[in-house]
C-alpha positions as CSV (number, residue, x, y, z in Angstrom):
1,X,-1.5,-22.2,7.0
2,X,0.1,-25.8,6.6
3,X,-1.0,-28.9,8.1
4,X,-3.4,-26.8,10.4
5,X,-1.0,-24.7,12.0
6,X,-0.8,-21.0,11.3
7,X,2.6,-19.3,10.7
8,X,3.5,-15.6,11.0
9,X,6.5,-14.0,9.9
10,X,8.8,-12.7,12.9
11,X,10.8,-9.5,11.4
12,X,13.2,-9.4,14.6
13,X,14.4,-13.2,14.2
14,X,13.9,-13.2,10.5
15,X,12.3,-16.4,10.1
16,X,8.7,-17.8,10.6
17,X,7.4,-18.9,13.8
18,X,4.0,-20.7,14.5
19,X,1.1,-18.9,16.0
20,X,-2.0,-19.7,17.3
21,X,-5.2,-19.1,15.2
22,X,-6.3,-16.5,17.5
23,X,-3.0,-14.5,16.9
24,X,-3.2,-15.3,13.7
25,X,-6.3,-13.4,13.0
26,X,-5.7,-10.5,14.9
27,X,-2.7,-10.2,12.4
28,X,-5.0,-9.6,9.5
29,X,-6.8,-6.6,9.9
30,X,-3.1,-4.8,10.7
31,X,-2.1,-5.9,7.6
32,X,-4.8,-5.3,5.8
33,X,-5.3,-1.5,6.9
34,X,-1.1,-1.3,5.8
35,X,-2.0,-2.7,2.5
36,X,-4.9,-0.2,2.2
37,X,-2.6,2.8,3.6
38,X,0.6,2.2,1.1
39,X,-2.5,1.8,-2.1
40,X,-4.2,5.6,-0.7
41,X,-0.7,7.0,-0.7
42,X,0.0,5.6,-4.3
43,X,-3.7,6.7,-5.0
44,X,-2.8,10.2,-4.1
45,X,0.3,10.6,-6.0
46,X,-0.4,9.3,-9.1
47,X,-3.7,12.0,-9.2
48,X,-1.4,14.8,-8.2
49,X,1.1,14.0,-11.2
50,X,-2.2,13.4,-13.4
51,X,-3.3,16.7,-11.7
52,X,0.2,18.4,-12.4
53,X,1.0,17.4,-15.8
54,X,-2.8,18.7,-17.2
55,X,-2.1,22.1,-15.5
56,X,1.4,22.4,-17.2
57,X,-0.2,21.3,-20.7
58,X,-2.7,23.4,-20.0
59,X,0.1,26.4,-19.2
60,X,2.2,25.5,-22.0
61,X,-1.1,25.6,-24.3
62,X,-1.9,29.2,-23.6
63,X,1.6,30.3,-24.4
64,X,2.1,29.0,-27.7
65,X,-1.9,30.2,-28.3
66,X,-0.7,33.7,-27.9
């Protein structure tokens, strides 16, 4: 927001446009469930390599145990 008007970034003509505050809020939630998506997805992979790397210690472990 500057000087009152709301801007939104237009990916098809690469460059900002002005929007109205109406649009400009509906825009929000859109992005914020992207932001959310992309941090659940990053979530999720760094507990499967946690996940992954304690079952190989584990694996490797037993082995020299023996």
């Amino acid at each position: 927001m500057r000087d009152g008007s709301y801007f939104a970034y237009d990916a098809q003509a690469h460059r900002m446009v002005e929007v109205a505050r109406s649009e400009y809020q509906a825009l929000l939630p859109s992005s914020r469930r992207m932001f959310l998506a992309i941090a659940g997805v990053l979530l999720v992979g760094a507990s499967c390599g946690v996940l992954a790397a304690g079952e190989v210690r584990r694996a490797d472990g037993g082995v020299a145990a023996r």
